[in-house]
N, C-alpha and C positions, 0 to 999 in steps of 0.2 A: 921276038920277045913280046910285042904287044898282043900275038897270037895268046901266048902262055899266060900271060895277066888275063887275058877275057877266057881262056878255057877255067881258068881257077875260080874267077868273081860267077862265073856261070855253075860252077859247081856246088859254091857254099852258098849261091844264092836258091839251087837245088836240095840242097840240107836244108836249109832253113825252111825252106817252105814245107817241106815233110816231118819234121820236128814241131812246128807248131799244127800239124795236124794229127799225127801221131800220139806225141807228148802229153798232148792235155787233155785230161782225165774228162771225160764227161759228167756236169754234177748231177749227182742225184735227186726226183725232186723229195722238197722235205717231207718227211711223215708228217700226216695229218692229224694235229690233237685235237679238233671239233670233235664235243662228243658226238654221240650218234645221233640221229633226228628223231626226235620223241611224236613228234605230231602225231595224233589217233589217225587210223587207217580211217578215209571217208566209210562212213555208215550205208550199209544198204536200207534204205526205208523199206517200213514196211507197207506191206501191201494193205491197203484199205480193205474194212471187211465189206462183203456184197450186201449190199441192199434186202433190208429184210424187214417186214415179212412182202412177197409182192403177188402173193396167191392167195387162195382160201387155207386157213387154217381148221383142222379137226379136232375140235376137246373131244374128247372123251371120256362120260361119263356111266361108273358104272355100276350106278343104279337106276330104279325106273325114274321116269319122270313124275315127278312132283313128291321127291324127297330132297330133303332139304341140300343136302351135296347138287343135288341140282338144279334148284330153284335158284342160287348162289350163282353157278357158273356161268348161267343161263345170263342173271344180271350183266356177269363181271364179261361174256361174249358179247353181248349186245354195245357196252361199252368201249369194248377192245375193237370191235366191228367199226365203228365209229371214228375209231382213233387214230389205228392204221390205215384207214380206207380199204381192206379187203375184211371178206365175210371170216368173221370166225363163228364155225357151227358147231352148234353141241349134238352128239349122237350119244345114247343112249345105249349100253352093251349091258346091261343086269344079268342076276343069277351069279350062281355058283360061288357068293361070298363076297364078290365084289372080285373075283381074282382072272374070269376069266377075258370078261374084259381088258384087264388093266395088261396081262399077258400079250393081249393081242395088240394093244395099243403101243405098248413098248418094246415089241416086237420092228415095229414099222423102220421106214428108213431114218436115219437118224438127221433128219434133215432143218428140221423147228417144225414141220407141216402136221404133224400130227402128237398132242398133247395131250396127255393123260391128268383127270383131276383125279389124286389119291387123298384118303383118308386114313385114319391109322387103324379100319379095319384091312384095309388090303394091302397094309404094309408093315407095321410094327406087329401088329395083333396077330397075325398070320403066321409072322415069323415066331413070334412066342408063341403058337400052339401049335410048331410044325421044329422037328428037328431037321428035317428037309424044306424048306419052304417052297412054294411054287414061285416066288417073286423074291431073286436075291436083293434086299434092299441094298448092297454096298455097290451094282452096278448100275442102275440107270441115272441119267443125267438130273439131276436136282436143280427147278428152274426156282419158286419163292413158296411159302408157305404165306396165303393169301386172308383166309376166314378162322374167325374162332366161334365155337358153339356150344353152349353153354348146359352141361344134360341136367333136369330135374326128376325126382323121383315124386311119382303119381301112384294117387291109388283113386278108387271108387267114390264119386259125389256124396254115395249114401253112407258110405262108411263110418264107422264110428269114430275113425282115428282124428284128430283133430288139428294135431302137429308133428312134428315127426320124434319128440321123444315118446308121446306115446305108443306110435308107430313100431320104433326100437324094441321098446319094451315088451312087444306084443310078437314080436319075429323073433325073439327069442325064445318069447315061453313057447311058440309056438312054432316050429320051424316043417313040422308034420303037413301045416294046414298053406302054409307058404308058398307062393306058384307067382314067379316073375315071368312076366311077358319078355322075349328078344328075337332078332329076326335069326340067330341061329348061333350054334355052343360055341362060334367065334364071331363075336361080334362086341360094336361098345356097350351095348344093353347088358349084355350076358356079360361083360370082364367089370361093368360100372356095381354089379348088383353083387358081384362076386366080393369086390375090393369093399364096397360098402359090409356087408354079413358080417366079413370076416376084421373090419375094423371096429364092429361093435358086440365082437367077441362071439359071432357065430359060428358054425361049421357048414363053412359052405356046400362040402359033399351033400350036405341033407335037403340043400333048397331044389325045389324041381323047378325044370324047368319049360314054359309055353313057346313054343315055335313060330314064330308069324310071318306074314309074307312083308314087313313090312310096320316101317315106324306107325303110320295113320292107323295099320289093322291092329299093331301094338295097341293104342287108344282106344279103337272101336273095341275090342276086346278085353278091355278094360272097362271100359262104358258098359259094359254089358254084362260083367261080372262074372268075367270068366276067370280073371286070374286077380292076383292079389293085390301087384304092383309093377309099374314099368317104369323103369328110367330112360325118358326119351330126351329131347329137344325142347326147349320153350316155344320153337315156332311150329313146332308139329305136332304138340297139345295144345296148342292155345286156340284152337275152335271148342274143340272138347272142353276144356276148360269154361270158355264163354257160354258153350251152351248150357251148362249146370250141369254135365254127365260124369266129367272127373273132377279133381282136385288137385294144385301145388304141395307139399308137405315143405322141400328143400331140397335146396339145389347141393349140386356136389364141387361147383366151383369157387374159386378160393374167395369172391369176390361176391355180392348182389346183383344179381343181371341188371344194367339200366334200366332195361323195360320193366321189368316187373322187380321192382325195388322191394315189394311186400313181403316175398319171398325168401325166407332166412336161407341161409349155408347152414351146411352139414358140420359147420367148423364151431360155429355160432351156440351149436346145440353140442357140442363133447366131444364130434367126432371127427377125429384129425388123420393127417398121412393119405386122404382122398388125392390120385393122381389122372384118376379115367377120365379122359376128355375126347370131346369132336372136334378135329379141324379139317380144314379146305388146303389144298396143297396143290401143287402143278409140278409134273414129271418128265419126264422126253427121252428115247431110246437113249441108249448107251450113245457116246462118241457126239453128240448131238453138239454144236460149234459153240465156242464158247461166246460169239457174239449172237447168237439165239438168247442165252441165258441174261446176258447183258439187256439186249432186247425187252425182254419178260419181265426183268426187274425194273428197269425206266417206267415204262408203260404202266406197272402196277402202283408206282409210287405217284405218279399224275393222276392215278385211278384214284387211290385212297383218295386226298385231296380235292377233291371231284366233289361239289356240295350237290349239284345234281345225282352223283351216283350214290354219296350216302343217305339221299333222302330216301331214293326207294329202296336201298337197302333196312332204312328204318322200317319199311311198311313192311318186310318180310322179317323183321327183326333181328335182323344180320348185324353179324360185326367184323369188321377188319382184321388183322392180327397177324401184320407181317415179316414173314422174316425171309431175310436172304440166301440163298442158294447153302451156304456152308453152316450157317446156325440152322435151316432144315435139316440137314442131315441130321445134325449132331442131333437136333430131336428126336429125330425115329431111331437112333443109336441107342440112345439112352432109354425110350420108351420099349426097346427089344426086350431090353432084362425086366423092365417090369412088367411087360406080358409073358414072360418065362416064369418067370415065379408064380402069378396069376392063373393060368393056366394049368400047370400044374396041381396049383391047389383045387384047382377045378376038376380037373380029373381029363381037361381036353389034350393033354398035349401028346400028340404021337409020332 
């Protein structure tokens, strides 16, 4: 009997213990309603940009030396030389319009090492007298638009003319006898003398035109009474001028040059809608790093400010006139259509 009671309490004590490990459900664990984790993915910084500039730098200048585009650069190198602690040299590439140079210049590697000073002959003016141009201005890199330059129309000491309505008045009656000095049928002499004619109601096809190597031979050739009239620079007449051999009549910019404050505008005297100008501008191949440009732009704004550098910029008669990388552009954008029109009337555009 006590057999039978211990085989039974062994048996249900067997059940039990399998029941409570069978039986009971394992629980589930609970779904999780934390939302999701928002935190921002850690940021990969960026990489600092390299060190710039830590070589010699190449402007490139392309015209000859001691034109005003390079008299300019020449200051604004010596200064930039200075500033970064390596050489920045001007080289000089002239000829063929100002275009073969700047080709070659903005050809280079696109690295900051080699810098092209343009003008809006080898770049807007080009393009408006070229339905192919040789320099697409919508690709090379746009570093600041640096210098402004102020053009005045000259004519002969001995002349009769006295001021520039009488001047006007006498290019009209006479446009047979007419011969403007320019360094060549695309340039700002040539599109400045064009926009003027044709703002005081001439035909510009009838004006001829004198070829020169050159702003100063522009003057000397004036001086000397070869031609009628030239729209240069105030700093590239003003020996000629001082020496008694040419004359000021007026300027073509919207404003009185400082320097020579004497000197009316073209605006002053009836004649409006004048847009031909000279400026100083800095280039760099296509792809050229955007902290090059950065670079160019720092460096020029401590330039302006620079009361050492605007003094001897006074002595060359220079002026500032800066703009940034994307309002340059839009300049020479904008100056394309008006050397298209210009052009055309001129009879230069192929």
């Amino acid at each position: 009997m006590k057999k039978s009671i211990s085989l039974i309490l062994v048996v249900l004590l067997f059940v039990s213990l399998f029941a409570g490990c069978s039986g009971t459900t394992e629980s589930a664990a609970p779904e999780s309603t934390a939302p999701e984790s928002t935190a921002p993915e850690a940021e990969t910084p960026e990489s600092e940009a390299p060190a710039y500039p830590t070589r010699g730098i190449e402007l490139v200048v392309c015209v000859s030396a001691g034109g005003t585009p390079d008299i300019m650069s020449r200051l604004a190198a010596d200064w930039l030389s200075d500033y970064w602690g390596v050489p920045v040299t001007v080289t000089n590439k002239a000829g063929g319009g100002a275009i073969p140079g700047a080709l070659e210049a903005l050809d280079a590697e696109p690295d900051g090492y080699t810098v092209c000073a343009i003008t809006s002959q080898n770049s807007s003016q080009q393009h408006g007298a070229n339905t192919n141009p040789s320099i697409d201005v919508t690709t090379p890199t746009y570093l600041c638009r640096v210098f402004d330059v102020d053009l005045v129309l000259t004519v002969n000491a001995d002349s009769e003319w006295q001021d520039i309505t009488e001047f006007n008045e006498w290019a009209l009656a006479n446009p047979d006898k007419l011969i403007a000095a320019n360094t060549g049928a695309v340039s700002t002499a040539a599109f400045a003398t064009a926009e003027w004619y044709n703002a005081i109601g001439g035909d510009v096809s009838q004006i001829r035109m004198m070829t020169t190597s050159g702003g100063s031979d522009s003057a000397t050739q004036l001086a000397a009474g070869n031609c009628t009239m030239n729209f240069g620079d105030f700093g590239g007449s003003a020996s000629m001028v001082e020496a008694g051999k040419i004359r000021f009549l007026a300027t073509s910019a919207k404003e009185r040059n400082p320097f020579y404050p004497d000197v009316p505008t073209m605006e002053e005297n009836g004649v409006t809608g004048l847009s031909v100008g000279m400026w100083i501008g800095y280039m760099a191949p296509e792809g050229t790093p955007d902290y090059v440009v950065q670079a160019w732009n720092d460096a020029i704004n401590v330039m302006m400010d620079d009361p050492e550098f605007q003094e001897g910029l006074e002595n060359v008669r220079g002026r500032t006139a800066y703009m940034n990388s994307e309002d340059f552009r839009q300049l020479i954008m904008d100056e394309c259509d008006v050397y298209t029109e210009l052009a055309e009337k001129l009879g230069v555009r192929k």
